[in-house]
C-alpha positions as CSV (number, residue, x, y, z in Angstrom):
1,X,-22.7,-34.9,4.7
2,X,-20.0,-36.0,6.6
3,X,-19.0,-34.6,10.3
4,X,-17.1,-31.5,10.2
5,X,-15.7,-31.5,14.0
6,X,-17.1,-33.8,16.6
7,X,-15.9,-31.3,19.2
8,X,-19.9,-30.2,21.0
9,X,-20.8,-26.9,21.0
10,X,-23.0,-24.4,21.9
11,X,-26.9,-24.9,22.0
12,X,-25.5,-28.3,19.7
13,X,-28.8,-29.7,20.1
14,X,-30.7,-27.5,18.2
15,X,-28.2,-27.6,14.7
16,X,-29.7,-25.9,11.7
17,X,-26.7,-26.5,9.2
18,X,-23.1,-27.3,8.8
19,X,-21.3,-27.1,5.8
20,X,-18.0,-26.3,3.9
21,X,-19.5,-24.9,1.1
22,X,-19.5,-20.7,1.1
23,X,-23.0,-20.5,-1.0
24,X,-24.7,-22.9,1.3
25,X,-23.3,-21.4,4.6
26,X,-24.4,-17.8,3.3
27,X,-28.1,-19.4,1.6
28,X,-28.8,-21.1,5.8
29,X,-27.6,-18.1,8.0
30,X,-29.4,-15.8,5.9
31,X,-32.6,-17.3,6.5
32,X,-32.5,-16.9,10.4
33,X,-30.9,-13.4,10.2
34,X,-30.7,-11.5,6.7
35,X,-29.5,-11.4,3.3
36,X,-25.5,-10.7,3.3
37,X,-22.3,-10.6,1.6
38,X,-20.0,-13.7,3.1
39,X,-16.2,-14.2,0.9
40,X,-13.4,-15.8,2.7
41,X,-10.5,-13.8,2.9
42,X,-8.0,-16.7,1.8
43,X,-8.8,-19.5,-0.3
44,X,-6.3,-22.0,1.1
45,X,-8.2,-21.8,4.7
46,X,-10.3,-24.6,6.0
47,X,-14.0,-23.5,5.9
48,X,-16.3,-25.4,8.3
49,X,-19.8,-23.5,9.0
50,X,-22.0,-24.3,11.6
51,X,-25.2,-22.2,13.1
52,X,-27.2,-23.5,15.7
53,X,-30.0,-21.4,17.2
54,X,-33.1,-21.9,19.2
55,X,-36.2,-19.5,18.8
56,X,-37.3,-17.2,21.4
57,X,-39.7,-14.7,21.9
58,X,-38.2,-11.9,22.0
59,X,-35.0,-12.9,21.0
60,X,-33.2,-16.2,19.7
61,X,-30.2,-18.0,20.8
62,X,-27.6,-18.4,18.2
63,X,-24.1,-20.3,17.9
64,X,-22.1,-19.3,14.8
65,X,-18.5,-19.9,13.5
66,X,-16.9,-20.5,9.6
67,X,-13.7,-21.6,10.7
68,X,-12.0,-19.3,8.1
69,X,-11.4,-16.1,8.5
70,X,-13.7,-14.8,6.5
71,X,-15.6,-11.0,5.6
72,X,-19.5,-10.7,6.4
73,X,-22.0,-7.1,5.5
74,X,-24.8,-7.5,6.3
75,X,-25.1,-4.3,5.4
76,X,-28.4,-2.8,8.0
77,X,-30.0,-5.2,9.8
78,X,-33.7,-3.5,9.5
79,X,-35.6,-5.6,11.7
80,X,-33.1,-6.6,14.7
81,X,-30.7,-6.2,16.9
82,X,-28.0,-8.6,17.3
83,X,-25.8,-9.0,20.5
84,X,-22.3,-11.0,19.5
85,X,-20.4,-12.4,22.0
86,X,-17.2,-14.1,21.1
87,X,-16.1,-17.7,22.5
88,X,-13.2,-18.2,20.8
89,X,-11.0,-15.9,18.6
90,X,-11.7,-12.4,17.7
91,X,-13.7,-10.3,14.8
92,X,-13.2,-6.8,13.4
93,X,-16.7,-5.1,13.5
94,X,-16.9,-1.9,11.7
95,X,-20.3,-0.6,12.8
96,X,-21.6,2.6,11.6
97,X,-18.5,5.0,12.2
98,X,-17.3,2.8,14.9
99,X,-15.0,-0.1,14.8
100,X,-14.1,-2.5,17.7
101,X,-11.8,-5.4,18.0
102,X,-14.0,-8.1,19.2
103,X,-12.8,-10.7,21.8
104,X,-14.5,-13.0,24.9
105,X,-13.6,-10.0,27.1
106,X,-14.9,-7.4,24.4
107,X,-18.7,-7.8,22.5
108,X,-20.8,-5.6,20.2
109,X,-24.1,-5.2,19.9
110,X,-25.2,-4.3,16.1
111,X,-28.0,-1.6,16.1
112,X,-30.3,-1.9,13.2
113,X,-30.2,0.9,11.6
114,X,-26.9,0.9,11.3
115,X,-24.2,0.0,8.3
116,X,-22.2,-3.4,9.6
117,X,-19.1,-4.7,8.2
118,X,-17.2,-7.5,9.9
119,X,-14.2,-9.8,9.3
120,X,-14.6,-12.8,11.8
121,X,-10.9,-13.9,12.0
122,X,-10.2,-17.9,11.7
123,X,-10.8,-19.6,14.5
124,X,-13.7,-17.3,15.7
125,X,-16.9,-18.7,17.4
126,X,-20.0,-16.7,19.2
127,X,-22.9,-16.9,20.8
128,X,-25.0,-14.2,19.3
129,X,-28.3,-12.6,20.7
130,X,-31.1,-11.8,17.5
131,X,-33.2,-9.0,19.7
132,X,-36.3,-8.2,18.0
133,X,-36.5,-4.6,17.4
134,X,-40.5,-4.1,18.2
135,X,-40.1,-6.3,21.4
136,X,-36.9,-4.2,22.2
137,X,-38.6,-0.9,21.9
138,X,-42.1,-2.1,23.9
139,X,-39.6,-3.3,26.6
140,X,-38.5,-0.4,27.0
141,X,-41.3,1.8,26.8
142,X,-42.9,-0.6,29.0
143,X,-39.7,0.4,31.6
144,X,-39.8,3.6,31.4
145,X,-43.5,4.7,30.5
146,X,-41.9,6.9,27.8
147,X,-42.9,6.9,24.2
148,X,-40.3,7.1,22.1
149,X,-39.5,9.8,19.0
150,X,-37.1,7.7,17.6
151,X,-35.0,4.3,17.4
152,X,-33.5,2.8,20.4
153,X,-29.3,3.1,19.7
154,X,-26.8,1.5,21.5
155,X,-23.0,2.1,22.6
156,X,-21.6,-1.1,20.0
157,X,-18.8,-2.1,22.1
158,X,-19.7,-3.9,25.0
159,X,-17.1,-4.3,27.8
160,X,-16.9,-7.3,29.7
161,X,-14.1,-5.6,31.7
162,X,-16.9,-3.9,33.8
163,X,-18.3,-6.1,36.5
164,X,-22.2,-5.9,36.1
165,X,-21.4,-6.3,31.9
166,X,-19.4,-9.5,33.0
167,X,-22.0,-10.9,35.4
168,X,-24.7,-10.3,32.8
169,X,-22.7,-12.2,30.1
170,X,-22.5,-15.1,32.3
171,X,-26.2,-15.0,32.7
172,X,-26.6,-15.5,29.0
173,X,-23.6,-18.2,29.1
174,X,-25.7,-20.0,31.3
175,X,-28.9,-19.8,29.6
176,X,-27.1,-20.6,26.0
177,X,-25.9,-24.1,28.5
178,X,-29.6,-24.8,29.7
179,X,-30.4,-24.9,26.2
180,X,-29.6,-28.0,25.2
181,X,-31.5,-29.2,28.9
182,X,-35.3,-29.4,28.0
183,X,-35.7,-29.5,31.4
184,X,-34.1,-26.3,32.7
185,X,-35.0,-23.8,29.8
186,X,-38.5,-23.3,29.5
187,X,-40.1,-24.1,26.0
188,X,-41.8,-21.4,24.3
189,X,-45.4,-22.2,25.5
190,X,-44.0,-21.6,28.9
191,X,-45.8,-18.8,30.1
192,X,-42.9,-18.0,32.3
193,X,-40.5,-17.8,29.2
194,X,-41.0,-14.0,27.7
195,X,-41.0,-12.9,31.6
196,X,-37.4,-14.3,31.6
197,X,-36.2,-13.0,28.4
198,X,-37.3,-9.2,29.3
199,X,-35.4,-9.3,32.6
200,X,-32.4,-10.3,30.5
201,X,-32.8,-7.3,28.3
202,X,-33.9,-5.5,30.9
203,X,-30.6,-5.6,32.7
204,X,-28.5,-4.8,29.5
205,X,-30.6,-2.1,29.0
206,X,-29.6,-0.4,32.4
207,X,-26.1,-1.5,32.0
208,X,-25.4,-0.5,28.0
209,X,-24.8,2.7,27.3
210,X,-27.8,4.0,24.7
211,X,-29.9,6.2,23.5
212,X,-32.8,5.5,26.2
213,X,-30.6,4.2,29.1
214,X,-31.4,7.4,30.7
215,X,-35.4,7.0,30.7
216,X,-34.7,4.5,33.0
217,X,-35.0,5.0,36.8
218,X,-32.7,3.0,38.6
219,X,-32.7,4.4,41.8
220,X,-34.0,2.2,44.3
221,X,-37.3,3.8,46.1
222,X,-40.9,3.1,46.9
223,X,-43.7,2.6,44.8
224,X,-45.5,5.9,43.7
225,X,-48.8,6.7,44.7
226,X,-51.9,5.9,42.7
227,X,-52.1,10.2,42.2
228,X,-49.0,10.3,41.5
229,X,-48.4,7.7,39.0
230,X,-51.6,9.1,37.2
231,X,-49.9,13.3,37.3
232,X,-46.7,11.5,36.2
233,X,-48.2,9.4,32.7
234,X,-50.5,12.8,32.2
235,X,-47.4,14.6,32.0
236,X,-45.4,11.8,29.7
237,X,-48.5,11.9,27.2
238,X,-48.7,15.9,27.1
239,X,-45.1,17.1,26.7
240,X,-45.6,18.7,23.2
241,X,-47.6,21.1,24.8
242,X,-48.8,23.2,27.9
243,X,-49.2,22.0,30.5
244,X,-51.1,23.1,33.8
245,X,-51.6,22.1,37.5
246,X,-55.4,22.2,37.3
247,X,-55.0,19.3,34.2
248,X,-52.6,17.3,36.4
249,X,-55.2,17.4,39.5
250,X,-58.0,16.7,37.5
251,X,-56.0,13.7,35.9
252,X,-54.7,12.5,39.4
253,X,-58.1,13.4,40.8
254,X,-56.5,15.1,43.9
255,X,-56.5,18.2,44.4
256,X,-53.5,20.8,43.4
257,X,-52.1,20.9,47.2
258,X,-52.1,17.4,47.6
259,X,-51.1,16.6,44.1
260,X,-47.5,19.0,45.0
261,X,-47.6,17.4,48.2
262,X,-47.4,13.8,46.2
263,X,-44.2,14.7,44.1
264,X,-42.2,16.5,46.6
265,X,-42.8,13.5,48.8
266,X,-41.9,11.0,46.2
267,X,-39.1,13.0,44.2
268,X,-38.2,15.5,45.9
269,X,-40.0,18.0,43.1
270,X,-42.6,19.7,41.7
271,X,-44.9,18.8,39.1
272,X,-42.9,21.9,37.2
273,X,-39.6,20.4,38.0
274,X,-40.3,16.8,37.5
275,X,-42.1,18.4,33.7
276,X,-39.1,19.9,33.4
277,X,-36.9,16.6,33.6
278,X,-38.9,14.8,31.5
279,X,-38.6,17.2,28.8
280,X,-35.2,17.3,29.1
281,X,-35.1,13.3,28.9
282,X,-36.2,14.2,25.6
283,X,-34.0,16.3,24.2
284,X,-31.4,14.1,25.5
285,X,-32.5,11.2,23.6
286,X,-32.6,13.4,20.2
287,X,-28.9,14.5,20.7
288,X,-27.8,10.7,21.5
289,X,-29.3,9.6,18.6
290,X,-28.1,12.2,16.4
291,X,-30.7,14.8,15.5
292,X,-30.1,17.1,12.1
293,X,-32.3,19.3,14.2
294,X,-30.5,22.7,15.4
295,X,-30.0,22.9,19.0
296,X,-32.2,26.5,19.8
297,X,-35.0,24.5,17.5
298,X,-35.0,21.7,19.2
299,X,-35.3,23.4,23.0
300,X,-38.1,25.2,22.0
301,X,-39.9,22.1,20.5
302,X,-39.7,20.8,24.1
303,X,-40.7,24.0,25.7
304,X,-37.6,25.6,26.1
305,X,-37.6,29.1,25.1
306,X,-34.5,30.3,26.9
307,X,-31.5,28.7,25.5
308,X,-29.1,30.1,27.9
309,X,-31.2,28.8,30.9
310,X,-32.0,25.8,29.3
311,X,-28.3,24.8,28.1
312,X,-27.5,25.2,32.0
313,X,-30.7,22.9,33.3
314,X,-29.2,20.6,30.8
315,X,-26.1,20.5,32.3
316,X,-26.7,20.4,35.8
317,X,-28.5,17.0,34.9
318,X,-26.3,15.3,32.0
319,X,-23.2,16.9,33.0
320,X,-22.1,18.4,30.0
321,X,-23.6,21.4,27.6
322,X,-26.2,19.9,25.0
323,X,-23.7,20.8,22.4
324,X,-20.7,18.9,24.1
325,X,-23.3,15.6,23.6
326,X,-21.7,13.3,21.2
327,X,-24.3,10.7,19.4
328,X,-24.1,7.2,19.4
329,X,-22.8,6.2,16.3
């Protein structure tokens, strides 16, 4: 096949295709990503595909243009999520109810469960980010020590006008260059390699607005206590139900005192208050991610009898009522 453009490009070591054919270009991506709908918008346009990607462990490194402009739908992606980050040129992503214009200073991050419809305008190249969803969700209830009820949703417009956003896309620009450096990016027997890859998703965790951002505790502080920690997971495991000082001593294996003594040390709480939180952690996430449940039902399935008093906890701690919480669509 003969060269399409000699120009180099991203991660160009590791080339799975190019081609100028539509049905081929739709046949190779599919295989890395999913099964999609690709038709270019004008027939007269020059279409030159190329995808290179290297494999990860929890997520892959991907370089991705058609040269046309050109329509993708993917439809829901099921099993991933997939950061885009534009190089060159600009996409139309219309992503569950949300659409955002796409540029270097603007990204999206597709969720999978989610309905995706894009139009990559000619010219457009990006580096895109395929995040397992399993890995994604351990990572994050690995962070947090939360289970979670439900999908982890993201914000899908990712601005790369904020600072930390920007300095964490040039941490990925930089990995996406060691690429092509066997030397510099560890291979995927590196025992170092997964480490790496979580603290890069760690960090857009705490910096994208989602779903489960909130379970996140980013406030700089000292490590808890052994009796603590062990009160705190007791707490996490049992908040469908009652739950008592005498369980969270005998969990801790302190006694009460010094158990209440722990937490207001450490937070500045009691066991009640810090309960409290987490429940409302919980209903936070359902009301993010867009729960058909009805407001008083879903308080009391967290232990919130009072709706009155509970709308007003809720506030205190998200700023707004529960019912002024708009989901991430």
């Amino acid at each position: 096949m003969p060269t399409i453009d000699p120009r180099p490009a991203p991660l160009d070591a590791h080339r799975l295709f190019e081609s100028t054919d539509l049905d081929e270009a739709r046949e190779m991506v599919a295989r890395t990503f999913c099964d999609h709908r690709l038709s270019q918008v004008r027939s007269g346009d020059r279409f030159d595909a190329r995808h290179n990607h290297v494999a990860g462990s929890c997520f892959s490194l991907n370089y991705i243009r058609y040269g046309a402009d050109v329509e993708i739908e993917p439809g829901e992606l099921g099993s991933f999520y997939l950061i885009q980050i534009p190089i060159q040129g600009a996409a139309t992503i219309r992503h569950g109810r949300r659409e955002v214009q796409a540029t270097p200073r603007r990204a999206t991050v597709l969720n999978p469960d989610r309905h995706t419809r894009m139009r990559w305008h000619a010219g457009c190249e990006k580096i895109l980010l395929q995040i397992d969803r399993q890995a994604l969700t351990r990572l994050v209830e690995t962070l947090s020590g939360h289970t979670l009820a439900g999908p982890v949703r993201f914000d899908p417009e990712i601005d790369f006008e904020t600072p930390a956003l920007a300095d964490w896309a040039r941490r990925v620009r930089a990995l996406v260059a060691a690429a092509d450096d066997p030397a510099a990016l560890p291979g995927a027997a590196d025992p170092f390699r997964r480490l790496m890859e979580e603290e890069l998703l760690a960090r857009f965790l705490t910096l994208q607005p989602g779903n489960a951002t909130h379970f996140l505790d980013l406030r700089p502080g000292t490590l808890h206590p052994r009796h603590v920690k062990r009160a705190l997971a007791y707490i996490r495991d049992h908040l469908d139900g009652p739950i008592a000082l005498a369980d969270l001593a005998e969990a801790a294996g302190v006694s009460g005192r010094s158990l209440q003594l722990g937490f207001q040390a450490t937070f500045g709480l009691s066991p009640l208050q810090v309960a409290r939180t987490e429940r409302l952690k919980q209903v936070h996430f359902a009301l993010l991610s867009g729960t058909e449940t009805t407001l008083a039902d879903l308080a009391a399935s967290w232990g919130f009898g009072h709706l009155g008093r509970f709308s007003a906890l809720y506030r205190s701690r998200y700023g707004c009522l529960p019912s002024e919480t708009r989901p991430l669509h």
